[in-house]
C-alpha positions in Angstrom: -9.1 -5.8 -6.2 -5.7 -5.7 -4.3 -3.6 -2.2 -4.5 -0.2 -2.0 -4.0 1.1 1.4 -2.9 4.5 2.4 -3.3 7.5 5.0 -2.0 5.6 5.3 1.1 6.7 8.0 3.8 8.6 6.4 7.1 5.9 7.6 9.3 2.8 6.8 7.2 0.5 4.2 9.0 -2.4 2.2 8.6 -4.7 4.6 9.3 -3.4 6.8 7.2 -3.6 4.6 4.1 -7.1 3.3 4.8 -8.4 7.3 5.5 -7.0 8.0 2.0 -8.7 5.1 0.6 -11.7 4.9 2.4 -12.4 8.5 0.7 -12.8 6.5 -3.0 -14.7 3.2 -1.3 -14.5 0.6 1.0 -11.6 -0.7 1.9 -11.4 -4.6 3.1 -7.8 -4.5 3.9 -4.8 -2.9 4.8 -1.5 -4.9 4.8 1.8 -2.9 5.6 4.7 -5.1 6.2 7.5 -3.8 8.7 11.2 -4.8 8.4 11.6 -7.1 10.9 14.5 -7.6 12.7 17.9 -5.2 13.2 20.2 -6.1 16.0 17.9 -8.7 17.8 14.9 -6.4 18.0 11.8 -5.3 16.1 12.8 -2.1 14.2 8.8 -1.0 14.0 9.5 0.6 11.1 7.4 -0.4 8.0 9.4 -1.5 4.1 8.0 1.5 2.3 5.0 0.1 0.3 1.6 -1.7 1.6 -1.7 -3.7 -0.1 -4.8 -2.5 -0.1 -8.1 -4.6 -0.7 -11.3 -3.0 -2.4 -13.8 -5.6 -2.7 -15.3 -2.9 -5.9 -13.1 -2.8 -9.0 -14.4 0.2 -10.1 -14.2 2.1 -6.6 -10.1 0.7 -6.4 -9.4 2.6 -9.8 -10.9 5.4 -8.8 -8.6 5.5 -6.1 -6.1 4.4 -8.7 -6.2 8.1 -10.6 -7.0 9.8 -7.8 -4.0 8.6 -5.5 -1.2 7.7 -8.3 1.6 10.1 -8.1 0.1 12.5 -5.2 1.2 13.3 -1.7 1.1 11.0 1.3 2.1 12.0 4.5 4.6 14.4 2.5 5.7 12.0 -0.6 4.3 11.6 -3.9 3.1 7.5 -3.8 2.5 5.1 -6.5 -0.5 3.5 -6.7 -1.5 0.5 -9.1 -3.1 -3.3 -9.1 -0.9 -5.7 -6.9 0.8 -8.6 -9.6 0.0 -11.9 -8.2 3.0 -13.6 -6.0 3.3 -16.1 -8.7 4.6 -13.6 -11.3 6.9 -12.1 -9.0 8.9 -15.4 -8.2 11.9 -16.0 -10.2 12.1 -18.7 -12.6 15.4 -20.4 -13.2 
């Protein structure tokens, strides 16, 4: 099952989000994309929310209710099931 997390802290990392995970089940994948480019160079710096892949349905909502709305790395996050990419494209 793919997570999205979101209202992530500047400094969280990967690790970070795959320790919080890994405490509700095994986690396949972490995905955080970074903003790119600012001024001709790679800013480092991630876009505030990342995918996480749990292979187990049942182990992903556990980390569902257990992560939804609790501190990360200082900030409360959101934490629900990832929409595909096809319902998030605009139609028109």
């Amino acid at each position: 099952m793919k997570l999205h997390v979101g209202n992530l802290a500047a400094g969280t990392t990967e690790k970070a989000l795959r320790d919080a995970f890994e405490r509700h089940g095994t986690v396949r994948a972490v995905t955080l994309p970074s903003s790119g480019m600012r001024q001709g160079r790679t800013t480092g710096a991630h876009r505030g929310y990342a995918f996480i892949v749990m292979p187990d349905k049942a182990q992903a909502l556990a980390a569902i209710r257990a992560l939804h709305q609790r501190p990360l790395d200082g900030q409360a996050v959101t934490v629900g099931a990832a929409r595909p990419a096809s319902l998030l494209r605009r139609r028109g």
